[in-house]
SESE-901288 format. One record per residue: x, y, z negated of N, C-alpha, C in turn; residue in one letter; residue number from 0. Coordinates in steps of 0.1 Angstrom, whole numbers, plus 5000, padded with zeros to 4 digits. Example, Ala and Ser with C-alpha at 12.3 -4.5 7.8 and 13.67 -1.06 7.14 Angstrom:
<nodes>
NODE  n_xx  n_yy  n_zz  ca_xx  ca_yy  ca_zz  c_xx  c_yy  c_zz  aa    i
NODE  5132  4943  4922   5123   4955   4922  5132  4967  4922   A    0
NODE  5128  4978  4929   5137   4989   4929  5129  5000  4921   S    1
</nodes>
This chain:
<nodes>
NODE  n_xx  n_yy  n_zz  ca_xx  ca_yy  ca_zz  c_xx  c_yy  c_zz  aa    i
NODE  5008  4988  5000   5000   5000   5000  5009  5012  5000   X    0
NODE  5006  5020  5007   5016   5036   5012  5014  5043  4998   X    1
NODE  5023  5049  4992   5022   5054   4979  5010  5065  4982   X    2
NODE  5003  5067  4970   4994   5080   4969  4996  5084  4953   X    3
NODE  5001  5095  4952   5002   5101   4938  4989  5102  4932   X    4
NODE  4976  5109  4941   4964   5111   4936  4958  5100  4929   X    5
NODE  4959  5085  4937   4952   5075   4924  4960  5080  4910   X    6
NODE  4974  5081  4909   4978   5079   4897  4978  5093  4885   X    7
NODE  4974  5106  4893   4968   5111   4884  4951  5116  4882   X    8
NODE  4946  5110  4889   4932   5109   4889  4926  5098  4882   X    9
NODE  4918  5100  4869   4912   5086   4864  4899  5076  4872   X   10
NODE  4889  5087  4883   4882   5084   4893  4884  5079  4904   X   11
NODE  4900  5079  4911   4905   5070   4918  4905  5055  4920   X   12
NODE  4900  5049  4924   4904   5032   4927  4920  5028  4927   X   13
NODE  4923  5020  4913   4939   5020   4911  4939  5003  4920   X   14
NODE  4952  4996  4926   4953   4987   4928  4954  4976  4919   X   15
NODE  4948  4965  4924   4949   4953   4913  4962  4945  4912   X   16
NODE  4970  4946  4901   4976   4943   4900  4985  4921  4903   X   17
NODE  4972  4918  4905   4975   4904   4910  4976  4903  4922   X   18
NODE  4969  4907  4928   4968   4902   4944  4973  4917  4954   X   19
NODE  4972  4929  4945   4980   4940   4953  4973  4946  4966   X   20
NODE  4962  4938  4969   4958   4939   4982  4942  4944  4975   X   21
NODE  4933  4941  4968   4918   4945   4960  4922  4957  4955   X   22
NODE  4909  4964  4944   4910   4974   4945  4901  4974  4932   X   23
NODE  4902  4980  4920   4900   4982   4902  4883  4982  4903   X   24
NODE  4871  4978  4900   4859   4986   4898  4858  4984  4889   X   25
NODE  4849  4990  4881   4843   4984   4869  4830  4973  4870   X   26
NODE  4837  4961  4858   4832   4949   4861  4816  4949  4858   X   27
NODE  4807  4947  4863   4792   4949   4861  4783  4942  4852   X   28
NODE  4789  4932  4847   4786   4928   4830  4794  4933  4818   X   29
NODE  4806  4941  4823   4809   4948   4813  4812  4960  4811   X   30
NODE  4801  4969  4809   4800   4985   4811  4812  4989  4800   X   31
NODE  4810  5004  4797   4823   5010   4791  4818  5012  4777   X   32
NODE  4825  5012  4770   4825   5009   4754  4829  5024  4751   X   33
NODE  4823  5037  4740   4827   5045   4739  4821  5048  4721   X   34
NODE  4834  5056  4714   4826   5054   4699  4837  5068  4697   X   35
NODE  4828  5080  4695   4828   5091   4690  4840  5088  4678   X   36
NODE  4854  5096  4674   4857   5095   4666  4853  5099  4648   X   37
NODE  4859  5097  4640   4856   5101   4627  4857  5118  4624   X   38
NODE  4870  5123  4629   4872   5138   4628  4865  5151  4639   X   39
NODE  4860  5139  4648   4854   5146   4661  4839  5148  4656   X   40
NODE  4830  5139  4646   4820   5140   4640  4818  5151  4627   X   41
NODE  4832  5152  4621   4832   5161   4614  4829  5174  4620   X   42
NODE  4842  5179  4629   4839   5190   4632  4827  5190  4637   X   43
NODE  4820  5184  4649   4805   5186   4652  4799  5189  4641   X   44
NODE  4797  5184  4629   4787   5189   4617  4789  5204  4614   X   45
NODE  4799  5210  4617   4800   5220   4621  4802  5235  4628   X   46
NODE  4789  5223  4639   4788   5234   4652  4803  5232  4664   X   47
NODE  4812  5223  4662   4826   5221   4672  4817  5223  4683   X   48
NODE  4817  5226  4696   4809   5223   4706  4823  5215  4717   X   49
NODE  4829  5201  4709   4838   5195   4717  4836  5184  4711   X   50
NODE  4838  5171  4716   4833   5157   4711  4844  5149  4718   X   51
NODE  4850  5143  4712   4861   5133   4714  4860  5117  4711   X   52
NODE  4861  5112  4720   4855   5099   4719  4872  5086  4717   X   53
NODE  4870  5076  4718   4880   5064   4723  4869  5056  4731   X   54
NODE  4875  5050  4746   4872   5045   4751  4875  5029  4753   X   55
NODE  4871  5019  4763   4873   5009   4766  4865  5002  4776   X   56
NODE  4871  4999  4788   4862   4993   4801  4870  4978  4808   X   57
NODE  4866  4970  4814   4871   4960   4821  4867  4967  4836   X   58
NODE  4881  4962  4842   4880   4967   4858  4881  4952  4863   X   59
NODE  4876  4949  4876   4873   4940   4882  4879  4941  4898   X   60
NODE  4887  4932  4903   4894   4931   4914  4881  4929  4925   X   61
NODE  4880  4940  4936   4875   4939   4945  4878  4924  4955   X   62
NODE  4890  4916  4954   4897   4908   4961  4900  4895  4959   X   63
NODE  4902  4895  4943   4906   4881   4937  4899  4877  4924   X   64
NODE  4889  4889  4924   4877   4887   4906  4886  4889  4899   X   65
NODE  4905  4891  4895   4912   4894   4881  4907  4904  4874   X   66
NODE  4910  4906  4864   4903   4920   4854  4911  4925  4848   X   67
NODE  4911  4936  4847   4920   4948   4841  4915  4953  4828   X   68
NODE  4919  4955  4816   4916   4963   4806  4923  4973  4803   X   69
NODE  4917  4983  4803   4918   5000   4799  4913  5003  4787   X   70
NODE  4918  5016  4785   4916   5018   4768  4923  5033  4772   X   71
NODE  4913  5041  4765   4919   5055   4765  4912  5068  4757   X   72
NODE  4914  5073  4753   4904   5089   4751  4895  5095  4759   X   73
NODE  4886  5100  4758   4884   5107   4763  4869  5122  4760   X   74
NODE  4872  5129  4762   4863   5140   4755  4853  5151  4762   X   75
NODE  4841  5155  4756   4829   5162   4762  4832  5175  4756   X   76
NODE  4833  5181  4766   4832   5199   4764  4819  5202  4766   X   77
NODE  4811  5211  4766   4799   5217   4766  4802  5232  4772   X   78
NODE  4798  5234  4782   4799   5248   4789  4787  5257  4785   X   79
NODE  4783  5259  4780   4772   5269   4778  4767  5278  4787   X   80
NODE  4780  5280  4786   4777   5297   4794  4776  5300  4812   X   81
NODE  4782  5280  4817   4782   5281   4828  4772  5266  4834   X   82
NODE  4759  5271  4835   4750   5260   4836  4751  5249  4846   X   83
NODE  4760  5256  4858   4759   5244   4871  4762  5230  4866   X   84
NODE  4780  5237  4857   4787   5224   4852  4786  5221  4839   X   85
NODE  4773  5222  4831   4768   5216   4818  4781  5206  4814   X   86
NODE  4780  5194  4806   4790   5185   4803  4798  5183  4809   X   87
NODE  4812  5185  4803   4818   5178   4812  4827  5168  4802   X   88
NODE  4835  5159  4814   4839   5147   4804  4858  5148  4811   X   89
NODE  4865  5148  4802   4879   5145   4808  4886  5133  4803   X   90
NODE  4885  5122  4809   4893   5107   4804  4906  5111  4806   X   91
NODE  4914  5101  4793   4928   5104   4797  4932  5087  4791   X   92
NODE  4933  5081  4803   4933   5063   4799  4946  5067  4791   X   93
NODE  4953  5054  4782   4964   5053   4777  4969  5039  4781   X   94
NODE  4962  5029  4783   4966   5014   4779  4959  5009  4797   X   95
NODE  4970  5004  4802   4963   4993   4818  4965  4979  4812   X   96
NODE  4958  4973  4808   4963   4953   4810  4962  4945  4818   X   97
NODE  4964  4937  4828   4980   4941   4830  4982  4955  4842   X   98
NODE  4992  4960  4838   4994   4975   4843  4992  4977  4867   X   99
NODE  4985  4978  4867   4986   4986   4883  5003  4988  4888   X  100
NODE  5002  4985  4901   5018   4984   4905  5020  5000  4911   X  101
NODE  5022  5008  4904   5027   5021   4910  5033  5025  4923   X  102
NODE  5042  5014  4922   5050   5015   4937  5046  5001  4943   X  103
NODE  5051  4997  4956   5057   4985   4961  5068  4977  4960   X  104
NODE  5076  4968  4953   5084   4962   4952  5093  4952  4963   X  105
NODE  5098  4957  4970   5102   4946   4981  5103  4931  4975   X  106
NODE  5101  4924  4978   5101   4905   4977  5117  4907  4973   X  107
NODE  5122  4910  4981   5137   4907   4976  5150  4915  4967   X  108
NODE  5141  4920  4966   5147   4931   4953  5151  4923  4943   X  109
NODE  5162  4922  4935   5163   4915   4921  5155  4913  4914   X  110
NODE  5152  4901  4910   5142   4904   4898  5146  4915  4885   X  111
NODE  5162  4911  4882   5162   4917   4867  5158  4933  4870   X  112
NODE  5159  4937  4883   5154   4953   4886  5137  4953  4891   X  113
NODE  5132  4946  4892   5116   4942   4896  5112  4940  4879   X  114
NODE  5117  4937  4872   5114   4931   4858  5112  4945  4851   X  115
NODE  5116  4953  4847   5123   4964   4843  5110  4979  4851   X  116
NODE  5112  4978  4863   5103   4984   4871  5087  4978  4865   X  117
NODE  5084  4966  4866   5068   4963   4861  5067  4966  4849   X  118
NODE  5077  4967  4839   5072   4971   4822  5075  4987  4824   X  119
NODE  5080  4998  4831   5077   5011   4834  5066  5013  4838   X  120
NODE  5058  5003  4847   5042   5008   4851  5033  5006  4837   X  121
NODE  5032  5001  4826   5025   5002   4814  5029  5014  4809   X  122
NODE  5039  5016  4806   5047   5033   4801  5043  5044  4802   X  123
NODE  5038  5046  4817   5035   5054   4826  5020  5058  4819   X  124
NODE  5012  5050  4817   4999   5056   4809  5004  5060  4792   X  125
NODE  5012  5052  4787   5012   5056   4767  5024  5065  4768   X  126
NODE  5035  5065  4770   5046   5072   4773  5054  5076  4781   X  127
NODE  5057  5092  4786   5061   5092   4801  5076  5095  4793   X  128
NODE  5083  5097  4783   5090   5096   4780  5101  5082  4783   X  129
NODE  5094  5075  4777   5101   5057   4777  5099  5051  4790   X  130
NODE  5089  5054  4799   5084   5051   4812  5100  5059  4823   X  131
NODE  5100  5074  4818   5117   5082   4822  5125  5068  4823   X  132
NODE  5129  5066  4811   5140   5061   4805  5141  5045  4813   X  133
NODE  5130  5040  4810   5130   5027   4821  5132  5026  4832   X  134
NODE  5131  5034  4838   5129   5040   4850  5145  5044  4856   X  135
NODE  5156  5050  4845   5167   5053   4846  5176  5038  4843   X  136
NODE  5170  5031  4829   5176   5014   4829  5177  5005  4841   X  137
NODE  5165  5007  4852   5167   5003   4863  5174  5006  4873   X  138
NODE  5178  5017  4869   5189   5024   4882  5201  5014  4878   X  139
NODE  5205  5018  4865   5214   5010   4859  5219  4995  4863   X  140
NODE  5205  4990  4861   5208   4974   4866  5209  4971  4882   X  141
NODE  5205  4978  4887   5206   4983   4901  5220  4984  4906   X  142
NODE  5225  4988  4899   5241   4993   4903  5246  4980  4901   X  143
NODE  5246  4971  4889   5252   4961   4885  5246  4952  4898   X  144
NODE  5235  4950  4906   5231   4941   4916  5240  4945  4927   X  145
NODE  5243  4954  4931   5249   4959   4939  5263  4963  4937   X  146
NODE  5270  4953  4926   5281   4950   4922  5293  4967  4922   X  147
NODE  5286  4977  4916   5292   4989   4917  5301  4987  4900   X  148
NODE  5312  4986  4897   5320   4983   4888  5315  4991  4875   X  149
NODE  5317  4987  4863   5309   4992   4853  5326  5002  4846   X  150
NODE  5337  4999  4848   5350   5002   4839  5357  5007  4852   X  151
NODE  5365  5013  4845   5376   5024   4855  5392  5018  4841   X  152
NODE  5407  5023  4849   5418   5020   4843  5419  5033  4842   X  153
NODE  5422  5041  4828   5425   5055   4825  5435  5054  4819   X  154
NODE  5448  5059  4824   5459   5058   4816  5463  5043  4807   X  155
NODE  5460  5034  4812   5465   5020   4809  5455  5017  4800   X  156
NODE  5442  5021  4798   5432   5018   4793  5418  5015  4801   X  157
NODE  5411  5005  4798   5396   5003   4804  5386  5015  4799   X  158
NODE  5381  5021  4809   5367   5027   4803  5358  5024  4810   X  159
NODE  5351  5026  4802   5333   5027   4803  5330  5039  4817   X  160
NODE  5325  5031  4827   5318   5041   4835  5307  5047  4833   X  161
NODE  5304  5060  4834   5288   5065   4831  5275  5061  4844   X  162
NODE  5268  5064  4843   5256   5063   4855  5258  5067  4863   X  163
NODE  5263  5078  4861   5268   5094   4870  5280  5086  4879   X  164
NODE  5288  5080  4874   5304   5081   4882  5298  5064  4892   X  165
NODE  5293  5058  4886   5287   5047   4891  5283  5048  4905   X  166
NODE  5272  5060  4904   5266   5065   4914  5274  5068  4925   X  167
NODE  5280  5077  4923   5289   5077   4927  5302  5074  4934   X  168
NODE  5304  5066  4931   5311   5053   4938  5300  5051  4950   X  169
NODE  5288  5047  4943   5280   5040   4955  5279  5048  4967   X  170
NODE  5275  5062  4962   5276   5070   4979  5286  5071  4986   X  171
NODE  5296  5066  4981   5312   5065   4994  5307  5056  5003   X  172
NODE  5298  5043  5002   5291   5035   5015  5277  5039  5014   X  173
NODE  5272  5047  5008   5258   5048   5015  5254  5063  5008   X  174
NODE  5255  5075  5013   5254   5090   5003  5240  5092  5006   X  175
NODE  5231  5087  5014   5216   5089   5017  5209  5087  5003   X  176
NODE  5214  5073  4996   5206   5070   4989  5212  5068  4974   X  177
NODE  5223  5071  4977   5230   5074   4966  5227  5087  4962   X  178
NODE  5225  5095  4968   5216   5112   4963  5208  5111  4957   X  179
NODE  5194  5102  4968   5183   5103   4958  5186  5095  4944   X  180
NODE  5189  5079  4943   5193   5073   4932  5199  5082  4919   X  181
NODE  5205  5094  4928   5207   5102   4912  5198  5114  4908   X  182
NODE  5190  5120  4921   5181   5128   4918  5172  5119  4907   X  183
NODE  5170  5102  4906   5163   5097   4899  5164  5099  4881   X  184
NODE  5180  5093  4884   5188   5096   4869  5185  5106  4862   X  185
NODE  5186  5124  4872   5182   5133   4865  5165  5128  4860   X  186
NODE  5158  5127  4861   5143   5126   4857  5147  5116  4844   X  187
NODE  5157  5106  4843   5154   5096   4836  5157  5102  4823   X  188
NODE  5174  5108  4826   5178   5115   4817  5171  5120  4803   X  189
NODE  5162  5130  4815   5151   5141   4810  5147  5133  4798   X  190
NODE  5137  5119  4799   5128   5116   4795  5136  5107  4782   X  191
NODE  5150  5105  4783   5157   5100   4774  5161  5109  4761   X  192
NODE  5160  5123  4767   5166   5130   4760  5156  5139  4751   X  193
NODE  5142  5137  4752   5132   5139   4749  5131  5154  4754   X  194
NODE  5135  5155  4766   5135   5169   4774  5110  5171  4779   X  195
NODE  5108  5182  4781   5099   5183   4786  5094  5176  4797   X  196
NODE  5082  5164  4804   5083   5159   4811  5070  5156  4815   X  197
NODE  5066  5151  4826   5051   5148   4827  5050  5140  4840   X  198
NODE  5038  5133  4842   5036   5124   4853  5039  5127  4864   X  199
NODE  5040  5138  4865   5039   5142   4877  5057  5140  4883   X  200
NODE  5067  5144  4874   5088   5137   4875  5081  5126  4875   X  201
NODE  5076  5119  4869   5071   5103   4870  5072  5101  4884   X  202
NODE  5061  5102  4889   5062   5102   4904  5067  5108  4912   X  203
NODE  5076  5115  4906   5088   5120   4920  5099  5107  4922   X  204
NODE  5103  5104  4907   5107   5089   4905  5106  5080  4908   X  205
NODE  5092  5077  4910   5091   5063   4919  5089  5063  4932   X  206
NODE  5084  5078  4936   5083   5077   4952  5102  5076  4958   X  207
NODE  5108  5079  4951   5124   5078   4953  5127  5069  4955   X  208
NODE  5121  5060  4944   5131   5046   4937  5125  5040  4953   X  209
NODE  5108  5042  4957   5104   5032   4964  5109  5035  4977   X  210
NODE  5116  5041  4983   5120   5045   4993  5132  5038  4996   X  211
NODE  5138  5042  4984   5153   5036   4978  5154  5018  4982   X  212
NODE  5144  5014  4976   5147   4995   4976  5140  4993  4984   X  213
NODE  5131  4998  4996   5124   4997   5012  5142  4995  5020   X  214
NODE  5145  5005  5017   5157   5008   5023  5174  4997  5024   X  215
NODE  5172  4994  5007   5187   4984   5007  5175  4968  5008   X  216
NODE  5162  4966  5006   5159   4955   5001  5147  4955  5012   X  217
NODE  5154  4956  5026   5141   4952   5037  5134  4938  5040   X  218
NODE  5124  4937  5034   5122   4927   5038  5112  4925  5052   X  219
NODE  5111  4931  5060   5104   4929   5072  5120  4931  5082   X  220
NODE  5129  4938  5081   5143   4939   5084  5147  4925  5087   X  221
NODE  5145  4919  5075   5157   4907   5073  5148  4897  5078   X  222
NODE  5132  4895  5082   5124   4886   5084  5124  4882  5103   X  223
NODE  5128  4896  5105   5127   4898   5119  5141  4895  5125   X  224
NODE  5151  4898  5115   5168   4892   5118  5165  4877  5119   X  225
NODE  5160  4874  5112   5158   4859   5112  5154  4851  5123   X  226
NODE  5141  4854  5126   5133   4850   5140  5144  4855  5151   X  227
NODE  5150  4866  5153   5156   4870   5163  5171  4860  5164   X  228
NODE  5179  4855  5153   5186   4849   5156  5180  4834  5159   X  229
NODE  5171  4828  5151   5166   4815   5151  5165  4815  5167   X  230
NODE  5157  4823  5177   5151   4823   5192  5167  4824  5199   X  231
NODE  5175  4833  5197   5189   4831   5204  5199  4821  5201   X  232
NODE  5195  4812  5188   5200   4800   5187  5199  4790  5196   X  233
NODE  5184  4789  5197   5175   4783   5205  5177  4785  5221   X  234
NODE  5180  4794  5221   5176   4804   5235  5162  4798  5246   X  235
NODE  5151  4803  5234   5137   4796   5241  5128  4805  5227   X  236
NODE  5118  4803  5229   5107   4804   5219  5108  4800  5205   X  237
NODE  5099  4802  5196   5098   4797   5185  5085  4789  5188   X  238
NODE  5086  4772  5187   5072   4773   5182  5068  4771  5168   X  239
NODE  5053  4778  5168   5049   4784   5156  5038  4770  5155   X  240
NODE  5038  4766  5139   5031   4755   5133  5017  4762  5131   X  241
NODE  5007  4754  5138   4987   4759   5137  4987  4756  5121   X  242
</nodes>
């Protein structure tokens, strides 16, 4: 699926199902949405609050394969008074996907230990964009180690520790396209490690990078079509294909 930022900051968007990748989230029709006004949200109301804050909970249902998704989030009713067209309004702000929506696309042949690492950053991404950063930067990290970019340098007759940064670097001596972005990434990760200011929105500059990034070293329609193309000049004839 072609990235779209809008599902991922819109709660009325149709998010992808995370099993089959190919359906599409609805809400499941024997299981409507669960909502219970909080304890301090009832107080203030006894006091004229004209704002009501709820916790939510809904089952999403795979347009494709029936899996189900559980959500869990806040969400709160303002009262406009003064402006009748838009009487109530409601603003959800999910926290919790189970199991989490795939944000990006993962090529097939990407490493797992960097596919591993990338699926527990899509949970993050709704409770914490902080730790969601940061995982998000761990994966660069392991990324480099796949792509065997040396972790130590000899300084003066001593081993050091390479940083992210010098890592990177190394790597753009054979490839600086994407060794740029890969560190445009770092900076965001940084951010979120450092408990710098940060929001969904670096989130997804981050993954539209990363996903560009492992399209790029981890083609798998590239390497599917190398294949067939040599298998046919091996041959020098056709493939036949099994009914």
């Amino acid at each position: 699926m072609r990235f779209d930022r809008k599902i991922w900051l819109d709660w009325n968007r149709k998010k992808p199902c995370p099993s089959c990748g190919s359906g599409l989230l609805f809400p499941s029709a024997n299981k409507g949405i669960i909502e219970n006004e909080t304890v301090d949200s009832k107080f203030k109301n006894s006091y004229g609050y004209n704002y009501t804050e709820y916790l939510f909970s809904i089952h999403l249902k795979c347009s494709n394969c029936g899996d189900i998704v559980a959500v869990s989030g806040n969400f709160s009713e303002e009262n406009e008074p003064s402006n009748e067209e838009f009487g109530i309004q409601r603003y959800y702000d999910p926290i919790s996907f189970y199991p989490p929506p795939k944000i990006i696309s993962i090529p097939e042949s990407c490493p797992k230990s960097v596919s591993r690492l990338l699926n527990d950053s899509f949970g993050l991404y709704w409770l914490d964009v902080g730790s969601c950063a940061n995982k998000i930067r761990i994966s660069i990290e392991v990324l480099m180690d796949e792509l065997k970019i040396n972790k130590t340098r000899i300084v003066s007759g001593k081993r050091r520790k390479l940083s992210l940064h010098e890592r990177i670097s190394k790597f753009k001596i054979t490839n600086i396209e994407i060794g740029d972005i890969l560190l445009s990434i770092k900076w965001i990760g940084n951010a979120g490690s450092h408990f710098s200011d940060i929001v969904k929105e670096d989130l997804l500059d981050a993954y539209q990078l990363l996903e560009y990034s492992l399209l790029q070293l981890y083609n798998d329609e590239k390497r599917n079509l190398i294949k067939i193309s040599k298998e046919i000049n091996l041959k020098k004839k056709p493939i036949k294909k099994k009914n």
